[in-house]
N, C-alpha and C positions, 0 to 999 in steps of 0.2 A: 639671644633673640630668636622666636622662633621665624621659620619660614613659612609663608604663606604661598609663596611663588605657582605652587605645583598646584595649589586648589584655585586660584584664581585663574590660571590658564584649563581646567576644570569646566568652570564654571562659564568661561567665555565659549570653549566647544559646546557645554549643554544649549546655553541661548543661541548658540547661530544652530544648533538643532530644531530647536523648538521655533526658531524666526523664520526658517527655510520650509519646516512643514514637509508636505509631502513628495516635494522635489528629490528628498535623501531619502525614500525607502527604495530600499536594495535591488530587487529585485520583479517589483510590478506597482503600477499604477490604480490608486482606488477612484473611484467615482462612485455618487451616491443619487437614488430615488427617492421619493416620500410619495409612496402611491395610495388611493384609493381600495385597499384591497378586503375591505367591509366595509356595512353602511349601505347606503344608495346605489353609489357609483362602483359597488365593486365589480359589477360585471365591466364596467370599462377599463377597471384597473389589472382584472386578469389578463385583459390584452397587451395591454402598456406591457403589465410586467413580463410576457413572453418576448413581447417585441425586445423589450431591453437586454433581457438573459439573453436572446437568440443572437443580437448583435454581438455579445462580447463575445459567447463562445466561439462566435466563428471565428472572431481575432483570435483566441488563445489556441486554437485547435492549429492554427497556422506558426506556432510559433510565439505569438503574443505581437504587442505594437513598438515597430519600429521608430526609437525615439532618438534621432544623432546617431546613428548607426548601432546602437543598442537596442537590445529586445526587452519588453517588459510584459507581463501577465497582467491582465487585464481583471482589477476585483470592482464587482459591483455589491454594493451593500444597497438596500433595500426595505425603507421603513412605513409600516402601517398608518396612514393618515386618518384610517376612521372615515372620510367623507366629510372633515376636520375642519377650515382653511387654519384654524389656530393649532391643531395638531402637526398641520403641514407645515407653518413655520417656525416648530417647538420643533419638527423631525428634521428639516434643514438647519436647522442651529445645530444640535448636535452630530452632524454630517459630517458639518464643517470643523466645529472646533473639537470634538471628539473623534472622531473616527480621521480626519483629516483625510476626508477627498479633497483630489484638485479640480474639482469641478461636478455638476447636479447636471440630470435629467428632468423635467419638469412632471406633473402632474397630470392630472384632468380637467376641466371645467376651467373658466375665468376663476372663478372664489379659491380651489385650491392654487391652481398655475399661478393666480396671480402673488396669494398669500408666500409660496416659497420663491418666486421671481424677486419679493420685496427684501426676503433676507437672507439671500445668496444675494444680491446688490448691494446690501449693508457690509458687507463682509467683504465687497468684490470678489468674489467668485465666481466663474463663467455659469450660465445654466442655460441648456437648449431644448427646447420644449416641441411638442404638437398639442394638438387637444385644447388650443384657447383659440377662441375666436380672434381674426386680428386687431378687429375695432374695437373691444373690449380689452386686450393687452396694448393698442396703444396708447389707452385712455387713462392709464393710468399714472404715466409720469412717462420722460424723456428717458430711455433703459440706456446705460451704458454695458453692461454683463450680461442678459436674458434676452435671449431670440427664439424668436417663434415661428415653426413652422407650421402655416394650415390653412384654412379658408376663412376668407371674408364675409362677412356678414351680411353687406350687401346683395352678395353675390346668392349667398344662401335666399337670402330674403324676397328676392328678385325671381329665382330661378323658378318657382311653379309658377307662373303670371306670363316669366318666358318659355313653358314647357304647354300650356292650354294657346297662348297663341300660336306657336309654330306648328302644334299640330292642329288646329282649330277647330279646339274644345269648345260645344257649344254650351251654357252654364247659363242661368237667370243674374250672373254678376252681384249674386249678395254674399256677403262673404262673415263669417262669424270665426274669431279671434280671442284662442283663449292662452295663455301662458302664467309659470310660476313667476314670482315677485325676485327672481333674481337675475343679478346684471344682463347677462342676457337676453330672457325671456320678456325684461322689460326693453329693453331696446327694440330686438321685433317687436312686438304689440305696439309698441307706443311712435316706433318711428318707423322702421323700415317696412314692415306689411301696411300700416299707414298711408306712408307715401306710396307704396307700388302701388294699393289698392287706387289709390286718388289719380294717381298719372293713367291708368289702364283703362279709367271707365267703372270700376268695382264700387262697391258701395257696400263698407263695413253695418253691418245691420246689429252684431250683437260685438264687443270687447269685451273681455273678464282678465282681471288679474286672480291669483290666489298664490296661498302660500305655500313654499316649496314641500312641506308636510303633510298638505292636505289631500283627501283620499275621497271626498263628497262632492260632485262636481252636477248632479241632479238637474239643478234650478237653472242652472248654466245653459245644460244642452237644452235641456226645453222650452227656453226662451229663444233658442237659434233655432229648433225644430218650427216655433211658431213664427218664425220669421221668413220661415224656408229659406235658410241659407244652405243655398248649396254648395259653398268650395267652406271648406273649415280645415282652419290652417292653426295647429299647436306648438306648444315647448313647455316642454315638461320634462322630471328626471325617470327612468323606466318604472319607478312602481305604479307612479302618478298619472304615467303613459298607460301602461297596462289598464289601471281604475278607470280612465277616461273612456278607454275604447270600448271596455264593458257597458258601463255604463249608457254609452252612444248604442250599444246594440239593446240592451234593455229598455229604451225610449221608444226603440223602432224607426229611429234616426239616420235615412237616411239620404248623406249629403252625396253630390256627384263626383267630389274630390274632396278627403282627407288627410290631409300631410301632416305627421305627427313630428316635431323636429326634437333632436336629443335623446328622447326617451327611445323612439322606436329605431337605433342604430344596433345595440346589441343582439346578440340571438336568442335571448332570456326574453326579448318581447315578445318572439315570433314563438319560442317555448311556451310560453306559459298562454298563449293565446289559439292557439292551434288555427284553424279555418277564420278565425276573427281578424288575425291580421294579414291574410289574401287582399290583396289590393291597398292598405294602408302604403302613401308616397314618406320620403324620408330622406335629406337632401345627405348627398355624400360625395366624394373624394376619391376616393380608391375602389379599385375590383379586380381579383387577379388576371381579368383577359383587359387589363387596359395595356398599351405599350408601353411600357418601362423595365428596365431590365432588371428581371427577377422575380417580376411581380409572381404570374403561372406557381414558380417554384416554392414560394414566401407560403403562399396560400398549402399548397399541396403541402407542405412540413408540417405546420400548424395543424392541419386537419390527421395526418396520419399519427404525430405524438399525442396531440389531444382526444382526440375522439368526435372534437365538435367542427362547426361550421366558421370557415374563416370569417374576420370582421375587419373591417377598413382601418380597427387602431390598430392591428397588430402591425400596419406598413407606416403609419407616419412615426409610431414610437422606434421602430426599427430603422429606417432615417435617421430620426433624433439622435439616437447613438451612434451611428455610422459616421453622422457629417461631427457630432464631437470627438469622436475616435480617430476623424481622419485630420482633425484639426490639432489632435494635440500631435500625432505623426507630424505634421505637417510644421508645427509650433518648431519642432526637435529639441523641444526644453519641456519641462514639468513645471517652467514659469505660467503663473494664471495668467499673466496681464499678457505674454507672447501667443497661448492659447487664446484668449478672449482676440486676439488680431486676428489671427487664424481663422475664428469662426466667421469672423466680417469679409474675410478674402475669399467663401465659398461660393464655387462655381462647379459644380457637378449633378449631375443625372442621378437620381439614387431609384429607389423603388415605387416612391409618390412622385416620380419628375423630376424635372430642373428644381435645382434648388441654390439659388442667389440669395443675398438678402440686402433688403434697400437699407437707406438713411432711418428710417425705422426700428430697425431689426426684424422685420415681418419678411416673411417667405411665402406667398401665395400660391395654395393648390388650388385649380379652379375645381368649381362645383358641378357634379352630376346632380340626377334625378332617380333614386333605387324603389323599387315598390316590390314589396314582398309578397311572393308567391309561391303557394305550397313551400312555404317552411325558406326558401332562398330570397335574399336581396335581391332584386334582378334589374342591373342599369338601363331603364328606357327613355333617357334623354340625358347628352343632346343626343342625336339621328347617326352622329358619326360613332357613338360609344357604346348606343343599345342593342341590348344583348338578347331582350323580350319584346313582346308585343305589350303597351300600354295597356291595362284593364279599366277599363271605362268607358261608362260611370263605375262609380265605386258607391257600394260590391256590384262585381258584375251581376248582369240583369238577372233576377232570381224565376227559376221555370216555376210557372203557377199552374201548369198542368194538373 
């Protein structure tokens, strides 16, 4: 009779291989992205992705992460989403079960962040993010795996309404309200510039939804021009940012405050716009002279390897990494479920602030005020953070000499 004995003990080593996953490779730790890195949002994605590279190199440059008194090298893998949310959950499926990370960094936007939060949570897999609004990743279900770090929406929504009162902007209070038709941009439009506009005294004169594609925005401004609304408050993605602002200048529109939100963050707005976007507001998070440690330093790297102008996601994605890197250190297992506790026990300072995280999973940065000037973001609210003098009205008053 033959024996079997030797392949069946075989065969029990292969499965508690294949069952353990990435807790048994030898020698380093993988974790995986699904970024934005074409499409739309690539200019947001080249940040993310620096921020994520930046993070692990510095762990491997040190040695790699210390896991139960072992060293590991730290691999990040890194897959093109398109500007996707179906490619972002087709790019973390294969993450996970193919490449076998112990764990995802998140995307960009609610529509991808939330698309790869939903299956890294299928799969339970830990995944720690920036780059989603938090009332938009709350709203999607109760996360047990996927946290987020970044700002509120509210907060955003709220914050030019708290930036014309404190310095006391004087304005006709009509207000014109245009955003894309996605999760986001419908929430401001429809609730949060809503209500601030209603509690402050403001008076929405024009509202426009359109779609995230569209590049014709004409009929729009000229109905807020004939309105005279002077604060005009957007959300858009940058191409749809850029078309709008043109177009506002081609009207000969203009309002005393224009806050362009989403689109006008990257430095591809301020590129491709040159003098056009001088004074355009654009609510934000980070700038390297804010106090936090590292900030100064973060920005100076980015700008000396790159060649460009630092942007606020290169610090919350590089956070993102740090607070999972220091969690799975911290886990001292390559278990997902001792890692996913870890991320819930976070209590550190990192380069965007404190970073805790509630019964939520949400990490709240509060929100600045940045308006671009000559080519730089420049923090001018709140009074404790600002770095410029306010331009305003917007565009500064023009010499008619």
């Amino acid at each position: 009779m033959r024996d079997y004995s030797h392949n069946r003990r075989l065969c029990a080593t292969l499965t508690a291989l294949i069952l353990s996953g990435p807790a048994l490779a030898a020698d380093e730790v993988t974790i995986g992205a699904s970024l934005p890195l074409s499409g739309p949002l690539a200019g947001f994605g080249a940040y993310q992705k620096w921020g994520y590279e930046t993070a692990v190199l510095d762990i491997n440059k040190n040695g790699g992460l210390n896991v139960d008194g072992r060293k590991y090298k730290v691999k990040l893998i890194i897959r093109d989403d398109k500007t996707d949310p179906n490619a972002t959950a087709s790019n973390t499926e294969t993450l996970i079960s193919r490449d076998g990370v112990v764990a995802m960094l998140g995307s960009c936007t609610p529509a991808l962040v939330n698309a790869g939060a939903l299956a890294a949570e299928r799969r339970k897999v830990p995944l720690v993010t920036g780059c989603d609004p938090l009332e938009n990743f709350k709203s999607v279900r109760k996360w047990t795996y996927a946290w987020d770090i970044f700002f509120d929406e509210r907060d955003l929504g709220t914050a030019t309404f708290r930036m014309m009162s404190d310095y006391g902007l004087v304005t006709n209070k009509k207000v014109a309200v245009f955003s894309d038709n996605g999760p986001d941009g419908q929430q401001l439009r429809q609730h949060i510039w809503a209500e601030a506009s209603s509690t402050g005294g403001y008076t929405i004169s024009q509202s426009s939804g359109f779609p995230v594609d569209s590049q014709q925005f004409t009929s729009m401004i000229e109905e807020a021009k004939a309105a005279d609304a002077q604060i005009v408050l957007v959300d858009a993605i940058p191409p749809q940012a850029i078309a709008m602002r043109k177009q506002i200048a081609s009207a000969e529109y203009y309002p005393k405050i224009l806050d362009i939100e989403k689109g006008a963050e990257p430095e591809q707005f301020a590129r491709a716009l040159g003098k056009l976007a001088d004074g355009v507001l654009v609510g934000g998070y980070w700038d390297p002279t804010f106090p936090y440690p590292g900030a100064a330093q973060l920005a100076e790297r980015f700008e000396s390897e790159t060649r460009q102008t630092q942007s606020q996601h290169i610090a919350d994605s590089y956070a993102a990494a740090q607070v999972l890197l220091d969690a799975i250190a911290s886990a001292g297992s390559l278990d997902r479920e001792k890692i996913n506790a870890a991320i819930g026990s976070t209590n550190k300072t990192y380069v965007v602030g404190p970073v805790k995280f509630d019964s939520e999973h949400t990490s709240r940065i509060p929100i600045a005020m940045m308006q671009w000037q000559n080519g730089v973001a420049v923090p001018v609210w709140p009074r404790n953070l600002a770095k410029g003098k306010l331009l305003f009205p917007f565009p500064p008053t023009r010499d008619t000499r």
